[in-house]
C-alpha positions, 0 to 999 in steps of 0.5 A: 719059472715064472712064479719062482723069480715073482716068489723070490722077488717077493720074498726079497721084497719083503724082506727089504722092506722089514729090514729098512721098517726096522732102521726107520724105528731105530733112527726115529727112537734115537731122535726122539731120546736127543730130543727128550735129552734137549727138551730136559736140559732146557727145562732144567736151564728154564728152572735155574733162570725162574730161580734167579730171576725170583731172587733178583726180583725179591720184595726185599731186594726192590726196596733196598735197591729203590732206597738206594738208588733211587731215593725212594721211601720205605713206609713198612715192611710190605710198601716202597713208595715214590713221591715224583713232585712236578714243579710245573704244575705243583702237583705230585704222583704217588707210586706204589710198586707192590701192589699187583697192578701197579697204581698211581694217583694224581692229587692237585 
């Protein structure tokens, strides 16, 4: 009698465990597509955002915002270029905004 309730135990046991494995695989599989569909969609709003912000900061934008707005020179087509006079000193800086790091240069 035994051995018929531990084979039956057994048997249930098993078969429990198999079923719970099985809805541990379907809810872990479901998860992972919501987060595959998330991970998509924020790249996708990544793209959109690199794309405008590429055209904000376009070269020709900068230079016609700069003459604009602020005052700033246009020497060619590849240069916007500020004069910043300090009247304290006599002195003046100037900038050069399209260069990869930007540079300034002090003369006296």
């Amino acid at each position: 009698m035994k051995k018929i309730i531990v084979i039956v135990f057994l048997f249930a046991a098993t078969i429990f465990l198999h079923y719970y494995n099985h809805h541990i695989i379907i809810n872990t599989s479901r998860r992972c597509a919501k987060l595959e569909d998330y991970r998509k969609v924020k790249e996708q709003t990544k793209n959109s955002l690199l794309t405008h912000n590429s055209s904000l900061s376009s070269r020709s934008r900068i230079q016609k915002l700069a003459a604009e707005k602020l005052n700033m020179v246009a020497c060619g087509p590849n240069e916007v270029i500020n004069i910043i006079k300090n009247k304290k000193n006599n002195t003046f800086c100037l900038v050069d905004y399209f260069v990869p790091s930007v540079e300034a240069m002090n003369t006296n």
